[in-house]
PLY file of the C-alpha trace (Angstrom):
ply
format ascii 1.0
element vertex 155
property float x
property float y
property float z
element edge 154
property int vertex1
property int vertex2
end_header
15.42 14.10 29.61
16.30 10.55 28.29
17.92 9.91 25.15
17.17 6.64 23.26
19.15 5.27 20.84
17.19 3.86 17.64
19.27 0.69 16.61
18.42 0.48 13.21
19.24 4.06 12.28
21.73 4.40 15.04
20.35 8.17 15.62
19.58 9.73 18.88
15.96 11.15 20.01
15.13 12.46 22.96
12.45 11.72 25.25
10.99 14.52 27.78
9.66 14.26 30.84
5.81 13.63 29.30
7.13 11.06 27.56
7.49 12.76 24.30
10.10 12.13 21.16
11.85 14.38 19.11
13.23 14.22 16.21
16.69 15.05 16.23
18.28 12.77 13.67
20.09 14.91 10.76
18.56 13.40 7.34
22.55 13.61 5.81
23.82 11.23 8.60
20.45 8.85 7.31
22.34 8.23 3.64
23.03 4.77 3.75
21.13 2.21 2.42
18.40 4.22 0.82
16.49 4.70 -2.69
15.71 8.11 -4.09
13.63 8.86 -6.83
13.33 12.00 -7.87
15.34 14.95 -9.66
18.81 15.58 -10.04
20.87 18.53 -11.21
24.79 17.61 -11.69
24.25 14.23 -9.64
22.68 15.90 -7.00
19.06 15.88 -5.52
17.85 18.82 -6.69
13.40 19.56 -6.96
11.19 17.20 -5.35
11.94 14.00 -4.41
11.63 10.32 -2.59
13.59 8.51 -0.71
13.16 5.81 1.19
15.52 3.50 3.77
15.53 0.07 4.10
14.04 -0.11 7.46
10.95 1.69 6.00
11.84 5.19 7.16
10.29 7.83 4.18
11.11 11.29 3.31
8.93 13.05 0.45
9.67 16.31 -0.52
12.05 19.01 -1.48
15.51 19.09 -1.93
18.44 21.22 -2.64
22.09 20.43 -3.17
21.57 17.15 -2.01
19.63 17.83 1.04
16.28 18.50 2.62
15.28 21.87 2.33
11.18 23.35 2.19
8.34 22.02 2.82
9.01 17.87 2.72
7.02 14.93 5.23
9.73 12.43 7.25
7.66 8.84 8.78
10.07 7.03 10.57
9.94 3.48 10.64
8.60 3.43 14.37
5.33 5.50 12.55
5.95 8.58 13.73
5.79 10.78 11.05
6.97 14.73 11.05
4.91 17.27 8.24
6.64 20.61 8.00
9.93 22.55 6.49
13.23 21.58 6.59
16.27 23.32 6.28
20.00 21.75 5.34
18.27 18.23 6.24
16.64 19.72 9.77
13.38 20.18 11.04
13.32 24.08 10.60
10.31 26.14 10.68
6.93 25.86 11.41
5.91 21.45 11.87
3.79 19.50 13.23
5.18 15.71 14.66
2.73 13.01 15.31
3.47 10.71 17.70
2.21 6.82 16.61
1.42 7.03 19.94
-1.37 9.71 19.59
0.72 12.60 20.91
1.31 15.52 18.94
3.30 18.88 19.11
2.63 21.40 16.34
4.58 24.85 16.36
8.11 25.91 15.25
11.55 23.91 14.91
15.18 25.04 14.78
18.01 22.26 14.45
15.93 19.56 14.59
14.59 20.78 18.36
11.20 22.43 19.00
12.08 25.97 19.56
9.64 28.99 19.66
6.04 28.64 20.31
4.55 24.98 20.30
1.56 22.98 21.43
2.16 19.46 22.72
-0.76 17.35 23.02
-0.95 13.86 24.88
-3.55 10.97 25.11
-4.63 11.92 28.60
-5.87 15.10 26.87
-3.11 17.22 29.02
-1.33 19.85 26.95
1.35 22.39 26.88
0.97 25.54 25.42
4.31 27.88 25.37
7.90 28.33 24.72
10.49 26.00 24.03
14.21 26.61 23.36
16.42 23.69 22.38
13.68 21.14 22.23
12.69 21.93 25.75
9.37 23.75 27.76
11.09 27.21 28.68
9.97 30.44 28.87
6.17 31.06 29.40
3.39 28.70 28.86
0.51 26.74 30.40
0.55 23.28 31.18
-2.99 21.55 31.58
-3.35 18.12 33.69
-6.76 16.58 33.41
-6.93 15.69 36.93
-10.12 14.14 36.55
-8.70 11.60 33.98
-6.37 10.68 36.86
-9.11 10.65 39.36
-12.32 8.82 38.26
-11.11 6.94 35.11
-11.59 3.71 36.69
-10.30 1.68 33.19
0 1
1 2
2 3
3 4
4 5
5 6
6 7
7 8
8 9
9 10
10 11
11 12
12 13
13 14
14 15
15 16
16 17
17 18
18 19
19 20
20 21
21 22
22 23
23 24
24 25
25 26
26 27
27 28
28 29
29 30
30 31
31 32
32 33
33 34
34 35
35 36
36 37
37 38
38 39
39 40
40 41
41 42
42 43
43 44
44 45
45 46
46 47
47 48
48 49
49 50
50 51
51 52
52 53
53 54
54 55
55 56
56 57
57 58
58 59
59 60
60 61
61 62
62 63
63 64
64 65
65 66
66 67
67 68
68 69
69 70
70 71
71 72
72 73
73 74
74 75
75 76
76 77
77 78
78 79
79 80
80 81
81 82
82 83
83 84
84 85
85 86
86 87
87 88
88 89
89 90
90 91
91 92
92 93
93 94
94 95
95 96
96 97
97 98
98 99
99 100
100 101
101 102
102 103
103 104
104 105
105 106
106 107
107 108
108 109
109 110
110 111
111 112
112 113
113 114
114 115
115 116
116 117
117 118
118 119
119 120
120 121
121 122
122 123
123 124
124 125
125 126
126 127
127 128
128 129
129 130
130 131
131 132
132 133
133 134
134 135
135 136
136 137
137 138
138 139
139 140
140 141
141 142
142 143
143 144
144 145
145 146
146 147
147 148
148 149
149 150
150 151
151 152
152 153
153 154
């Protein structure tokens, strides 16, 4: 596992062995140099709401005292883009993250990690079907290579 500092948001994600990213930044340590619109109750974001960094990076979606909570859609500024619930400004629940580099996992989140059952998807059509704890492939699950991607794709 690799972890890769994003300059601009100076958050971690990590990158797996297949080459996939998580999301692991917490949305409360993102609250500089953004614009929300949306509603408030007492000065707080409260109700559905928009906000949106200066490096491009977009959440829409629900809030409660003053954080990310239900059903809400992150895009980071790299294009990946994460559609699912949140909970206390986490990935939490059931989501699905879209690589902008065609890979995709869709299943269930806890902390900001996959965690539960998930699919992962990559270009070379190879997928993972299984467990994960943490934000890592553990527990049981199939893992599909297309050899003959690897074999006879002469591009």
């Amino acid at each position: 596992m690799v972890k890769i500092k994003n300059e601009s948001l100076g958050i971690l994600r990590k990158k797996d062995e297949f080459g996939s990213e998580k999301p692991l930044q917490n949305l409360s340590k993102m609250n500089e140099n953004f614009e929300y619109k949306g509603h408030k109750v007492d000065g707080m974001k409260q109700g559905f709401g928009l906000q949106k960094w200066k490096d491009g990076a977009l959440y829409r979606g629900y809030f409660s005292q003053n954080k990310a909570n239900g059903y809400g859609v992150f895009k980071h500024h790299d294009g990946d883009l994460y559609r699912g619930e949140f909970f206390k400004d986490r990935a939490c629940g059931y989501g699905i993250y879209e690589h902008s580099n065609g890979a995709l996992y869709q299943g269930n989140w806890m902390d900001d990690c996959q965690n539960g059952i998930g699919e992962e998807s990559w270009n070379d059509e190879s997928h993972y079907i299984g467990e994960y704890y943490r934000g890592k492939k553990q527990g049981i699950g199939n893992l599909l290579f297309i050899i003959y991607y690897l074999l006879f794709n002469k591009s």
